[in-house]
C-alpha positions as protocol buffer text, in pm:
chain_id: "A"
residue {
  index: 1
  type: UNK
  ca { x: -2983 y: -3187 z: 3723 }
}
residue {
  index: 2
  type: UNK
  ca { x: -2624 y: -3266 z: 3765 }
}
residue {
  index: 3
  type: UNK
  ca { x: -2368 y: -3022 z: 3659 }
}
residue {
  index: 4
  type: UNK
  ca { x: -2144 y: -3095 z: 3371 }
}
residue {
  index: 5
  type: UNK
  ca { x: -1810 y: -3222 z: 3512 }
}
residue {
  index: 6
  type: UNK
  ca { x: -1452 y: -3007 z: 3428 }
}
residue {
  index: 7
  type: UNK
  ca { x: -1277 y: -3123 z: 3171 }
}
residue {
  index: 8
  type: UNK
  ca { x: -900 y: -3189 z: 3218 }
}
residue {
  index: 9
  type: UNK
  ca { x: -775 y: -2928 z: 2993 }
}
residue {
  index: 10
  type: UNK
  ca { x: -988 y: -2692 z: 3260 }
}
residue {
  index: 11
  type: UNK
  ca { x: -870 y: -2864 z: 3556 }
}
residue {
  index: 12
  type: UNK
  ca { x: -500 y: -2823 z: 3429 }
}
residue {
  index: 13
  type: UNK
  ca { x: -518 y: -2439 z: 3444 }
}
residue {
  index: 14
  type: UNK
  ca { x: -719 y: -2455 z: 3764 }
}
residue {
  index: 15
  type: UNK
  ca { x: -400 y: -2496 z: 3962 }
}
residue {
  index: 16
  type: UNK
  ca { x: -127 y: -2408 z: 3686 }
}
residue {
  index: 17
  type: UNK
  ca { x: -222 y: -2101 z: 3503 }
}
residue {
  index: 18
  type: UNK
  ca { x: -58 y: -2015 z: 3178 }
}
residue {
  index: 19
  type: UNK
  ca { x: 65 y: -1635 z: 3175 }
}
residue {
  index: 20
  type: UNK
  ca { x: -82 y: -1573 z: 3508 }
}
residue {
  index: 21
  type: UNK
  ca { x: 162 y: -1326 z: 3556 }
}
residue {
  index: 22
  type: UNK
  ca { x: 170 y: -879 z: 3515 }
}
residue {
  index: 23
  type: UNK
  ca { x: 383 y: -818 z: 3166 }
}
residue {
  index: 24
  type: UNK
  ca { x: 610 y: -505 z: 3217 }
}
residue {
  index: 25
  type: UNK
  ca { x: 582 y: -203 z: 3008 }
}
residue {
  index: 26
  type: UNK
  ca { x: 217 y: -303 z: 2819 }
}
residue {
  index: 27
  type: UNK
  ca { x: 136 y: -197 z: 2496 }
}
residue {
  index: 28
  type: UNK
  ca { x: -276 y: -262 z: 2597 }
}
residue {
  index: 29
  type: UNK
  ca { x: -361 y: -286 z: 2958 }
}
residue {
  index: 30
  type: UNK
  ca { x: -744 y: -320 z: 3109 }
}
residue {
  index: 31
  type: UNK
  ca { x: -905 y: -456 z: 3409 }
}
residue {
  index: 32
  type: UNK
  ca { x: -1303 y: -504 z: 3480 }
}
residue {
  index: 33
  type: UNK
  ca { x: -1505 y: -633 z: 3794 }
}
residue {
  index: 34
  type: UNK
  ca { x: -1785 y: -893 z: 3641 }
}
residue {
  index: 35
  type: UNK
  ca { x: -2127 y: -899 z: 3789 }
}
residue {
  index: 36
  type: UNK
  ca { x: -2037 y: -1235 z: 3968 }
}
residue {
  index: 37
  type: UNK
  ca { x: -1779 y: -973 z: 4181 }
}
residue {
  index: 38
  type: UNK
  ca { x: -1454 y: -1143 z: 4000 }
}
residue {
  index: 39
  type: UNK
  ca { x: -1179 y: -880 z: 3915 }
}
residue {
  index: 40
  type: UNK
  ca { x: -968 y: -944 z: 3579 }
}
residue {
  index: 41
  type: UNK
  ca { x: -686 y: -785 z: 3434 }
}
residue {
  index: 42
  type: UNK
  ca { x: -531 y: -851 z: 3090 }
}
residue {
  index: 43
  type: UNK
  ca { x: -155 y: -689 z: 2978 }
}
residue {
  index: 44
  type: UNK
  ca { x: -59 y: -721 z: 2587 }
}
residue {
  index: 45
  type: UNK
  ca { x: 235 y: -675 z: 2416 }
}
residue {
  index: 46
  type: UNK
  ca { x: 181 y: -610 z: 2024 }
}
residue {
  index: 47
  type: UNK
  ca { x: 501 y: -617 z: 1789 }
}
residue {
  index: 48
  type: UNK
  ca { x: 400 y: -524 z: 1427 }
}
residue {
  index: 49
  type: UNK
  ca { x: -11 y: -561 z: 1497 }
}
residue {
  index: 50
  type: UNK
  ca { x: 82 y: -870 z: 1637 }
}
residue {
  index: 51
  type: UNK
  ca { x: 17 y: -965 z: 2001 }
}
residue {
  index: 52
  type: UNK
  ca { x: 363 y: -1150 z: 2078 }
}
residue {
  index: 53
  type: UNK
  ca { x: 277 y: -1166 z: 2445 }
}
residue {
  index: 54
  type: UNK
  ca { x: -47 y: -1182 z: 2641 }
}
residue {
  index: 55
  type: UNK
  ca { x: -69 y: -1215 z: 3043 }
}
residue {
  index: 56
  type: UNK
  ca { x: -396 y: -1164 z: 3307 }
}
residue {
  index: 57
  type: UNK
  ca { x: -482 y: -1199 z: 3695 }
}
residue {
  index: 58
  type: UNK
  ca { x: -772 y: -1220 z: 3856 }
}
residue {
  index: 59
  type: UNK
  ca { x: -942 y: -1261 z: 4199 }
}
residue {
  index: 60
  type: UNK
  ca { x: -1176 y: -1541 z: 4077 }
}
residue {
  index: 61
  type: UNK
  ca { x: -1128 y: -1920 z: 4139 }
}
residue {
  index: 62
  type: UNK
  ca { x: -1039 y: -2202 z: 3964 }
}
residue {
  index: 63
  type: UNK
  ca { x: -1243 y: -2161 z: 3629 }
}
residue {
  index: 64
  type: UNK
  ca { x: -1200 y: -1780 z: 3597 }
}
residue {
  index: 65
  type: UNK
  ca { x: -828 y: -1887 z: 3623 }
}
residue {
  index: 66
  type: UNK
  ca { x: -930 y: -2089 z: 3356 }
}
residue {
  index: 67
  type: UNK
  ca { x: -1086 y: -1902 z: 3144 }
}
residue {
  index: 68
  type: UNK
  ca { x: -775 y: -1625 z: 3153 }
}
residue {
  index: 69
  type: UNK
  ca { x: -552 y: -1880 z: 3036 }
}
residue {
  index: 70
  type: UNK
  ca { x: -716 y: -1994 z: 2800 }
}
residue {
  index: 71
  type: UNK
  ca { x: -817 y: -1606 z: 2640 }
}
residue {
  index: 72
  type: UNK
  ca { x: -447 y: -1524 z: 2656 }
}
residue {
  index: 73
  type: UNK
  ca { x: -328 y: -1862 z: 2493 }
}
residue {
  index: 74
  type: UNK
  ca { x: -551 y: -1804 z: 2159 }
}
residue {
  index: 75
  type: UNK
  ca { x: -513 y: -1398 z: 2188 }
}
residue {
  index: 76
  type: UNK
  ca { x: -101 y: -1493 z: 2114 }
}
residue {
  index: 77
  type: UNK
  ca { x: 21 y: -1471 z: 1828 }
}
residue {
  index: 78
  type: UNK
  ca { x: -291 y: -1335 z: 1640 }
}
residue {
  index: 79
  type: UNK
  ca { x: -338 y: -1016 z: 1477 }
}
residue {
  index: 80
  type: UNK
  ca { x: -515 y: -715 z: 1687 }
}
residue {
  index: 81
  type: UNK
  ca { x: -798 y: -782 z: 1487 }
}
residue {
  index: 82
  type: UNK
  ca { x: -818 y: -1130 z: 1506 }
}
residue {
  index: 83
  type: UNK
  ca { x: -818 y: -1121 z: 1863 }
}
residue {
  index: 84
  type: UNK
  ca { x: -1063 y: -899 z: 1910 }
}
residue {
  index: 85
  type: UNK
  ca { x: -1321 y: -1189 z: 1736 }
}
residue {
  index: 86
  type: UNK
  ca { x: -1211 y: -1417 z: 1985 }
}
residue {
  index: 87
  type: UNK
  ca { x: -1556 y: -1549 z: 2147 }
}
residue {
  index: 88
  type: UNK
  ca { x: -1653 y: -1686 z: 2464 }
}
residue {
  index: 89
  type: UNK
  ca { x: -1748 y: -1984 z: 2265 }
}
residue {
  index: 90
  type: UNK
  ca { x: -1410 y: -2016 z: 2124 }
}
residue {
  index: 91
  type: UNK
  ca { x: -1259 y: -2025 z: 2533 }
}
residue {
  index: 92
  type: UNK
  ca { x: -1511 y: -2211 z: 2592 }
}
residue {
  index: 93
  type: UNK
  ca { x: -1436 y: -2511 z: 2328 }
}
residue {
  index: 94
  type: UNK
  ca { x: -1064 y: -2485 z: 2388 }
}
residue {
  index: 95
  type: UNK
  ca { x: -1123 y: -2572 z: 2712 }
}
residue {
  index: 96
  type: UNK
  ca { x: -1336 y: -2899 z: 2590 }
}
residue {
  index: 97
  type: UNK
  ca { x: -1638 y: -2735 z: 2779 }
}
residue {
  index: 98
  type: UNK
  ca { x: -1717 y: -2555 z: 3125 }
}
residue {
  index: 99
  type: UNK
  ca { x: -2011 y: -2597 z: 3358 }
}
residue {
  index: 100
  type: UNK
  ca { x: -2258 y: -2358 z: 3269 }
}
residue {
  index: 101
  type: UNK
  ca { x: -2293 y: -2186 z: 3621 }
}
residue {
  index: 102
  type: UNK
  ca { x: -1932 y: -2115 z: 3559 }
}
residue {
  index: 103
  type: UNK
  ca { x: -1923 y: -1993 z: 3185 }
}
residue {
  index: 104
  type: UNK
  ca { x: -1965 y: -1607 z: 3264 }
}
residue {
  index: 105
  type: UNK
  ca { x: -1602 y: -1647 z: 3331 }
}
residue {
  index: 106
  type: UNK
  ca { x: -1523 y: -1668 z: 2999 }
}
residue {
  index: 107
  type: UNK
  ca { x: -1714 y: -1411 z: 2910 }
}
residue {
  index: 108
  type: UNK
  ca { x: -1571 y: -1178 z: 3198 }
}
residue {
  index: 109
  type: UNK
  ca { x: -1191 y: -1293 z: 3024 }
}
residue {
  index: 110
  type: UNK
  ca { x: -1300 y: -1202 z: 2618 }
}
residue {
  index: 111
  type: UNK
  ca { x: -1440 y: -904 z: 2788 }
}
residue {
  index: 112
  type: UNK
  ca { x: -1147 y: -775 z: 2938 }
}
residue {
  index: 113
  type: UNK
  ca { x: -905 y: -883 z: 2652 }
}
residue {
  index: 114
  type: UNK
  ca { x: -1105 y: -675 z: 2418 }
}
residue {
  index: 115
  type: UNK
  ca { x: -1069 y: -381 z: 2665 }
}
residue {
  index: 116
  type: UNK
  ca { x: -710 y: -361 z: 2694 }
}
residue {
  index: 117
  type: UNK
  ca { x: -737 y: -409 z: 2305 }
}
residue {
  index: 118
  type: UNK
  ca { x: -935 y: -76 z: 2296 }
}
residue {
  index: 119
  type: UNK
  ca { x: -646 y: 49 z: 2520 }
}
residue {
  index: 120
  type: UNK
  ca { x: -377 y: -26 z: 2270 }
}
residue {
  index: 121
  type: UNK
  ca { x: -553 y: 120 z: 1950 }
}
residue {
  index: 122
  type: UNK
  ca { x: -591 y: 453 z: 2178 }
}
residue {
  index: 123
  type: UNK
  ca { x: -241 y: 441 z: 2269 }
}
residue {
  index: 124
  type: UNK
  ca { x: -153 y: 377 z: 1943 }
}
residue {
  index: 125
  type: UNK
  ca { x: -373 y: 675 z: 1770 }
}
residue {
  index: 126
  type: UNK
  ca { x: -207 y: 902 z: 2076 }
}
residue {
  index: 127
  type: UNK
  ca { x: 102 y: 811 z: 1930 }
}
residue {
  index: 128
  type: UNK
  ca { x: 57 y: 845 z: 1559 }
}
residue {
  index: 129
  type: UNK
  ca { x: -77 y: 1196 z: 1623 }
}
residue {
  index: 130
  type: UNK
  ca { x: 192 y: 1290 z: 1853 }
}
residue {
  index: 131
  type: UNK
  ca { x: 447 y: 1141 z: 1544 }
}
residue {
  index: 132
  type: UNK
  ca { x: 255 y: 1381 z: 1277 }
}
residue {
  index: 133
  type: UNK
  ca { x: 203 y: 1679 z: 1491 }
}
residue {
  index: 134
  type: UNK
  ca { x: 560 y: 1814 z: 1572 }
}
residue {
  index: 135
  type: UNK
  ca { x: 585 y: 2083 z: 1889 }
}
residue {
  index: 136
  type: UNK
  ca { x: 628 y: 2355 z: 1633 }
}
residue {
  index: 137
  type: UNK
  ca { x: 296 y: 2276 z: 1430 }
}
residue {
  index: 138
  type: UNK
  ca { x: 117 y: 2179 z: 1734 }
}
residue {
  index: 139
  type: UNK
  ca { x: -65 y: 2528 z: 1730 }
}
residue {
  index: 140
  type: UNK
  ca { x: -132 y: 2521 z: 1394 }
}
residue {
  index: 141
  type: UNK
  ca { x: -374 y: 2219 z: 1391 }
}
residue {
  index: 142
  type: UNK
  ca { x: -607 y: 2463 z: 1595 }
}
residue {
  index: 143
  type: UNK
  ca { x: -560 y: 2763 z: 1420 }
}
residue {
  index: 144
  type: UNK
  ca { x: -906 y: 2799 z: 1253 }
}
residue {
  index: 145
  type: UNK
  ca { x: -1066 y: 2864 z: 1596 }
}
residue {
  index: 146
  type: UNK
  ca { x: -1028 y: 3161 z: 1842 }
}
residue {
  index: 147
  type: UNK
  ca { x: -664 y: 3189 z: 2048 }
}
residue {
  index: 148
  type: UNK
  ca { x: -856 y: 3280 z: 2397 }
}
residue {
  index: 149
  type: UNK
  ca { x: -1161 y: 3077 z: 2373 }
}
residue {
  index: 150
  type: UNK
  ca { x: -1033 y: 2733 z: 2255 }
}
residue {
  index: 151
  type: UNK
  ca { x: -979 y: 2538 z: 2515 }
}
residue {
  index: 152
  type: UNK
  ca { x: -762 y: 2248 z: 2293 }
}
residue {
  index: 153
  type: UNK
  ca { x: -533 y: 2594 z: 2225 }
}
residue {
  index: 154
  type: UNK
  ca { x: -267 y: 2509 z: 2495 }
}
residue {
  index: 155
  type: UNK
  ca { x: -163 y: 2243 z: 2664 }
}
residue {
  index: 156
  type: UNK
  ca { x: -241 y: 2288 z: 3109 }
}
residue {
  index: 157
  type: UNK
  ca { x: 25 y: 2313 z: 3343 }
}
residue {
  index: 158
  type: UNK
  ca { x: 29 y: 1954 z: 3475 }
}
residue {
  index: 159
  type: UNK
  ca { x: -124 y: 1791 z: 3186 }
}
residue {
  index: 160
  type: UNK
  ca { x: 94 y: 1542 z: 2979 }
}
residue {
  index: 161
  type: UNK
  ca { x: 176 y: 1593 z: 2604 }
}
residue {
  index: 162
  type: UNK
  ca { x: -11 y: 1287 z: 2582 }
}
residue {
  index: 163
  type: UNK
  ca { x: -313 y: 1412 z: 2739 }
}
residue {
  index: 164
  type: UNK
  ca { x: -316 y: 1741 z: 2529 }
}
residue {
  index: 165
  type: UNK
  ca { x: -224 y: 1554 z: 2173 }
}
residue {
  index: 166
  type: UNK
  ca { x: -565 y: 1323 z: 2267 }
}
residue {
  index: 167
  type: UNK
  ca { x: -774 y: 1646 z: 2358 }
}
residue {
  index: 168
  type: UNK
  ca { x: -651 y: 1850 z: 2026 }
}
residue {
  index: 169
  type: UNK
  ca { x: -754 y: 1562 z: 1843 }
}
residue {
  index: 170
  type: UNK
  ca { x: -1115 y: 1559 z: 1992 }
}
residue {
  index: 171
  type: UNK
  ca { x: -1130 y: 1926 z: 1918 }
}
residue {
  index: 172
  type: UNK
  ca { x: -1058 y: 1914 z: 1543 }
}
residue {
  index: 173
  type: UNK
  ca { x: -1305 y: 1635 z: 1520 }
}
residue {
  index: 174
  type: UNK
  ca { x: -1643 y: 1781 z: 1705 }
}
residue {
  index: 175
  type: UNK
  ca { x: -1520 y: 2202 z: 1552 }
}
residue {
  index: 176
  type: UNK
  ca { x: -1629 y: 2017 z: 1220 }
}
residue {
  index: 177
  type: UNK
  ca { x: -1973 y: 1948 z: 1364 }
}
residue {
  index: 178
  type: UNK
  ca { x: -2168 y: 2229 z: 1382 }
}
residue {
  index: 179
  type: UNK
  ca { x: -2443 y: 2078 z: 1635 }
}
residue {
  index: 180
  type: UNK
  ca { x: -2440 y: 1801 z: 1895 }
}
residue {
  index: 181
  type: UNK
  ca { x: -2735 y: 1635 z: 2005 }
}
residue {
  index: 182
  type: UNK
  ca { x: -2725 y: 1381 z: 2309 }
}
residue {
  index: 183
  type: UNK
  ca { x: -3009 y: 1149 z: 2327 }
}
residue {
  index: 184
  type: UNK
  ca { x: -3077 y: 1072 z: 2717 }
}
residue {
  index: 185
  type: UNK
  ca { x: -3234 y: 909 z: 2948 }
}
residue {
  index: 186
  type: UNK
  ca { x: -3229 y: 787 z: 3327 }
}
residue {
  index: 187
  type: UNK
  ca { x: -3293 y: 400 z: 3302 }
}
residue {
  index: 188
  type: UNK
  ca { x: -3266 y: 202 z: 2989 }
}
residue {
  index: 189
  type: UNK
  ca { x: -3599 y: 52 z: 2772 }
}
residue {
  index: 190
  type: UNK
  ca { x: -3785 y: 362 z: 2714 }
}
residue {
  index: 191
  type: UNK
  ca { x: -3746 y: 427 z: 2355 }
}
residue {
  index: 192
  type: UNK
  ca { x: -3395 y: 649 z: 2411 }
}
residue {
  index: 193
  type: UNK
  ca { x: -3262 y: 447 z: 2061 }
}
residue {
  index: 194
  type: UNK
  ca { x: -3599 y: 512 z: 1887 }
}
residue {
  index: 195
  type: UNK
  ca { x: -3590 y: 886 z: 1939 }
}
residue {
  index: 196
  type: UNK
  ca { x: -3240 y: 921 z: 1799 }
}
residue {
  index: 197
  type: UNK
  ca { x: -3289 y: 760 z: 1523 }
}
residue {
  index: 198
  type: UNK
  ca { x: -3583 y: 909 z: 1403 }
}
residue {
  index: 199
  type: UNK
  ca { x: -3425 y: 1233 z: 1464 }
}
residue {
  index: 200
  type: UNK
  ca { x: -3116 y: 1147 z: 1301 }
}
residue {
  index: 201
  type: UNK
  ca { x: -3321 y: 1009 z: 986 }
}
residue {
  index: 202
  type: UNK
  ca { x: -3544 y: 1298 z: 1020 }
}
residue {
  index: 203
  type: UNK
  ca { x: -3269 y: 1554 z: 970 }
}
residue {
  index: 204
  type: UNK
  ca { x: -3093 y: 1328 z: 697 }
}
residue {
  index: 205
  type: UNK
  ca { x: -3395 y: 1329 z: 448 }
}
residue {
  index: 206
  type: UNK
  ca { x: -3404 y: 1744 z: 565 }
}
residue {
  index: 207
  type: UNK
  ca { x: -3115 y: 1712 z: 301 }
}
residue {
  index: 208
  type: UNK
  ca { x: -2867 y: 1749 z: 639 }
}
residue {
  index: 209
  type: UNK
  ca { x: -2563 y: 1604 z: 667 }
}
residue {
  index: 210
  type: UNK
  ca { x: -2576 y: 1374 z: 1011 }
}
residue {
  index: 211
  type: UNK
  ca { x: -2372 y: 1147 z: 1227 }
}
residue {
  index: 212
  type: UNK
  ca { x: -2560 y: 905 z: 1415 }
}
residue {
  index: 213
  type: UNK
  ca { x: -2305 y: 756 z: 1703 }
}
residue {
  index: 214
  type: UNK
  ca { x: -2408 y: 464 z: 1912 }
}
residue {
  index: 215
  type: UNK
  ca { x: -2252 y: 449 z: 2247 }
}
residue {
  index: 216
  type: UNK
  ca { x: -2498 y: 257 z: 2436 }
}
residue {
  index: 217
  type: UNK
  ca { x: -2203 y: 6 z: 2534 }
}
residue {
  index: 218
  type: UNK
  ca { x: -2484 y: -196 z: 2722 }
}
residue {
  index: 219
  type: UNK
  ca { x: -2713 y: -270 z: 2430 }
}
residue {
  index: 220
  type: UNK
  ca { x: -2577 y: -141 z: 2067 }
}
residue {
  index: 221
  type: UNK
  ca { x: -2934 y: -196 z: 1873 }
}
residue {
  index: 222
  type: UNK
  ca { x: -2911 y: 110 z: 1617 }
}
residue {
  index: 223
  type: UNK
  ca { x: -2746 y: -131 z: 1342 }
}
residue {
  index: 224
  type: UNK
  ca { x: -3069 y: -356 z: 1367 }
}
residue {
  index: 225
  type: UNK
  ca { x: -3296 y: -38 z: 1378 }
}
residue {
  index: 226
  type: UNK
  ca { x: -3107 y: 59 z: 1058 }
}
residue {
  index: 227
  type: UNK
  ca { x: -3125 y: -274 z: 908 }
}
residue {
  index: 228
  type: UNK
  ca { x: -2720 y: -240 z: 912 }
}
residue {
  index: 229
  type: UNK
  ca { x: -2659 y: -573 z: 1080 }
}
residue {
  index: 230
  type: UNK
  ca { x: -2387 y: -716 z: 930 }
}
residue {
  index: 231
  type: UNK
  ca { x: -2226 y: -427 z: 814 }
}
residue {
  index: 232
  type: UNK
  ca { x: -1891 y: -352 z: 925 }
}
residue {
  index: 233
  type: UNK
  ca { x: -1672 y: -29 z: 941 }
}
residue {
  index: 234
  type: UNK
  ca { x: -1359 y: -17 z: 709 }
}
residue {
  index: 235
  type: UNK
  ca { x: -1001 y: 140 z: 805 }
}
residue {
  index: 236
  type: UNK
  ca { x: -819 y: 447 z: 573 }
}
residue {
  index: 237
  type: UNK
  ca { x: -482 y: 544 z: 719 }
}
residue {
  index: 238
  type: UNK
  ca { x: -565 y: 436 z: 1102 }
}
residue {
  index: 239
  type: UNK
  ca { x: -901 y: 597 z: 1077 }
}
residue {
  index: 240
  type: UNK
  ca { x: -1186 y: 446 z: 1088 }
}
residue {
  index: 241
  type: UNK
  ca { x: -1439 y: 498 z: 838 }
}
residue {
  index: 242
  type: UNK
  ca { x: -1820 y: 462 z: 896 }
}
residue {
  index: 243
  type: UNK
  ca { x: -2140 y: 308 z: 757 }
}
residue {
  index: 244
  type: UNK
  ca { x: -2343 y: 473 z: 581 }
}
residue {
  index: 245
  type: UNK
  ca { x: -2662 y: 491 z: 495 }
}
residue {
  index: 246
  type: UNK
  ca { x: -2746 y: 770 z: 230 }
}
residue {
  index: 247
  type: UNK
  ca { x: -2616 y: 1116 z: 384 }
}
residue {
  index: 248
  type: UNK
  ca { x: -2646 y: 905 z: 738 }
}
residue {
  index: 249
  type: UNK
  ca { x: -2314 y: 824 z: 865 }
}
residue {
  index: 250
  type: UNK
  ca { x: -2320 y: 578 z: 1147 }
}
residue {
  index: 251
  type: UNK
  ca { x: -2083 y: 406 z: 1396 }
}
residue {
  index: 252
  type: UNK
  ca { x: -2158 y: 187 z: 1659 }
}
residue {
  index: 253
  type: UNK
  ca { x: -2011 y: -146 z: 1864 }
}
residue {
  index: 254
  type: UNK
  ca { x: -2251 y: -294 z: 1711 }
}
residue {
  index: 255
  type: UNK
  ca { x: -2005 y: -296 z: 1432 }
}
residue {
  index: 256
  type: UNK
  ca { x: -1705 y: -393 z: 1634 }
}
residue {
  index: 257
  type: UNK
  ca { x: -1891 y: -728 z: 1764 }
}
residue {
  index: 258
  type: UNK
  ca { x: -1863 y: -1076 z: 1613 }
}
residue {
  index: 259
  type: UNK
  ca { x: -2247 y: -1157 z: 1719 }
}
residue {
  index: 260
  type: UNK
  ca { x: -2466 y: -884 z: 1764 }
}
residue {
  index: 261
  type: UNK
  ca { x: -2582 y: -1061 z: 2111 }
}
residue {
  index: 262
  type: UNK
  ca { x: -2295 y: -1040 z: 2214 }
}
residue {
  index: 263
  type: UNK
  ca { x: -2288 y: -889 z: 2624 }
}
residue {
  index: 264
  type: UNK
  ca { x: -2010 y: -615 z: 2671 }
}
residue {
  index: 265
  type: UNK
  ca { x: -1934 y: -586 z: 3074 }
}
residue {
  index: 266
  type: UNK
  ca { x: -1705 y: -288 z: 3089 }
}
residue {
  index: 267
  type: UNK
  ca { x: -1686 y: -56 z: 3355 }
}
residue {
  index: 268
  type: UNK
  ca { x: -1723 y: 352 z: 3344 }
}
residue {
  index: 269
  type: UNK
  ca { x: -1324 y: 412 z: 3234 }
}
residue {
  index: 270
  type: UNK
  ca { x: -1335 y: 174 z: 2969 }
}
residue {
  index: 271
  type: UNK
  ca { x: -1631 y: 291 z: 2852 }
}
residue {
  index: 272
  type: UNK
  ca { x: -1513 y: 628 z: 2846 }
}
residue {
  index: 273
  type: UNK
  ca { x: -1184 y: 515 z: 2609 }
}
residue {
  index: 274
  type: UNK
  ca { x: -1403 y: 401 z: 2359 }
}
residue {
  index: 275
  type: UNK
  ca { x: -1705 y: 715 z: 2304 }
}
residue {
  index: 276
  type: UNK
  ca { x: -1378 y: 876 z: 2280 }
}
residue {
  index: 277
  type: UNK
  ca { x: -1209 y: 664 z: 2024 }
}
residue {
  index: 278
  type: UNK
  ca { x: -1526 y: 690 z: 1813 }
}
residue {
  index: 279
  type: UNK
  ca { x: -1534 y: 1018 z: 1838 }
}
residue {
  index: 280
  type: UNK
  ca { x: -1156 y: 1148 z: 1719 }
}
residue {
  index: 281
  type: UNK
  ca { x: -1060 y: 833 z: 1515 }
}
residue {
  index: 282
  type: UNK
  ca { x: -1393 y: 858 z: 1325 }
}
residue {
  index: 283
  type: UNK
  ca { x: -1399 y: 998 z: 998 }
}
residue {
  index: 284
  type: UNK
  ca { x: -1690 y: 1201 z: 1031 }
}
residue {
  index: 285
  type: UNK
  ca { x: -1572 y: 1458 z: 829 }
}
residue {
  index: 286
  type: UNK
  ca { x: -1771 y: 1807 z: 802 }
}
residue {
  index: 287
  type: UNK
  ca { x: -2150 y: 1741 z: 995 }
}
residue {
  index: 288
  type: UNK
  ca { x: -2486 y: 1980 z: 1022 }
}
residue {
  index: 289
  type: UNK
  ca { x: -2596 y: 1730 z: 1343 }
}
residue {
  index: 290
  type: UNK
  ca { x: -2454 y: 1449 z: 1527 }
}
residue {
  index: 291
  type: UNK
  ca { x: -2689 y: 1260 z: 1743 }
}
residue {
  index: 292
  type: UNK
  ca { x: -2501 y: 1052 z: 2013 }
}
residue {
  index: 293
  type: UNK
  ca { x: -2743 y: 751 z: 2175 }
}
residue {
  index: 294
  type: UNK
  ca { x: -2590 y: 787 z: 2522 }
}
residue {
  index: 295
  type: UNK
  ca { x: -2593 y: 436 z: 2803 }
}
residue {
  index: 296
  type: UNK
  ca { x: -2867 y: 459 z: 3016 }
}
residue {
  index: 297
  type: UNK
  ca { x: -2886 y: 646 z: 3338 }
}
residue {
  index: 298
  type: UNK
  ca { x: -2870 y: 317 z: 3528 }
}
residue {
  index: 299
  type: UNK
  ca { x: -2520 y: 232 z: 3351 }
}
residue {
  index: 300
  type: UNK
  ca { x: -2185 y: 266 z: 3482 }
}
């Protein structure tokens, strides 16, 4: 079969890029290595929750140059939000088509713009704590818990106030959750999702209060296990709030994604900004259990 031919709005950004260039001083910064071996990297700058300025590289040819273009062209001047729905189908259709051998790239670009999205909200929750939590009442935001044993107590020698501010804020999230339970397991299809929510449903009708968080990045099924598909997670004050379902309350990126088909390539650090993120930006307020559905083994 022959291959679909490039269009010329493709073709145009083969060999003249738009915003193929590092912006200075990012507000959102992320870069990710797609299965094909390409490396992208996507810088944002955001002025009022808007992004006034969005650049990439990558080590890809022609139509990954493409694609990057194109992903920071429609990311500009759109809300945070309304970039993160950008799809690959949307690249894909501004560019009037791409071959299909070559339309991973597109996905490898939405991808890493929604990763250096995840990067700004973090910086921007690091900040906003750091804003309402002055050096002087920095101790007091831990004082419910023991001086010598907390570990959130005082900030390390060559740790940044940035750093410390992000691991206090972890702290007074999980010291309202009595117990944790991780849900693991070495490769992925072997029921890992099925086991925590039946144990998470199980303790809820036990008249417990639960959190059920999803962090299989790979494969976020727990709103379809739920029937929750569709559902999305509101905002109060920079926090997010969760679903819930009875005394259940549940967050996953599920949630966060346009389609629920949607593939999310991210690699171990960015994966590791987000469990985070839904862990101290989460209202999960005071918990008996939360059950965390861990990535497979076999993940990043």
């Amino acid at each position: 079969m022959e291959s679909q031919p490039f269009s010329q709005k493709a073709q145009e950004r083969f060999t003249r890029p738009k915003n193929y260039e590092e912006l200075e001083e990012p507000d959102g910064h992320a870069r990710i290595t797609g299965p094909c071996g390409d490396t992208m990297e996507f810088w944002i700058h955001v002025d009022d929750g808007i992004i006034s300025a969005a650049s990439f590289t990558t080590t890809g040819c022609g139509p990954s140059k493409a694609c990057g273009s194109m992903t920071t062209e429609l990311a500009e001047g759109k809300t945070v939000r309304e970039a993160g729905r950008i799809t690959q189908q949307d690249v894909i259709d501004a560019l009037e088509g791409m071959p299909e051998e070559h339309q991973h790239c597109a996905l490898l670009s939405i991808n890493t713009l929604r990763a250096a999205l995840a990067d700004f909200m973090a910086r921007l929750a690091a900040r906003e704590t750091a804003a309402d939590a002055p050096a002087g009442e920095q101790e007091s935001a831990c004082s419910t818990c023991d001086k010598e044993s907390c570990s959130a107590k005082n900030k390390s020698a060559n740790e940044s106030l940035e750093d410390f501010l992000e691991r206090q804020a972890l702290e007074a999230r999980l010291c309202k959750i009595k117990h944790k339970i991780l849900v693991l397991s070495g490769k992925g299809g072997v029921g890992k999702s099925t086991v925590a929510v039946n144990i998470a449903v199980s303790l809820m009708l036990a008249g417990k209060q639960v959190g059920l968080l999803d962090v299989d990045i790979h494969g976020p099924s727990i709103p379809k296990m739920l029937g929750l598909e569709g559902s999305s997670v509101q905002n109060n004050e920079g926090n997010i709030v969760p679903v819930e379902m009875g005394s259940l309350k549940v967050i996953s990126l599920g949630f966060f994604l346009r389609n629920q088909d949607d593939a999310v390539i991210w690699r171990g650090p960015m994966k590791m900004g987000v469990i985070k993120q839904f862990i101290k930006d989460v209202e999960w307020g005071e918990l008996d259990y939360l059950v965390v559905d861990s990535p497979p083994g076999t993940g990043d």
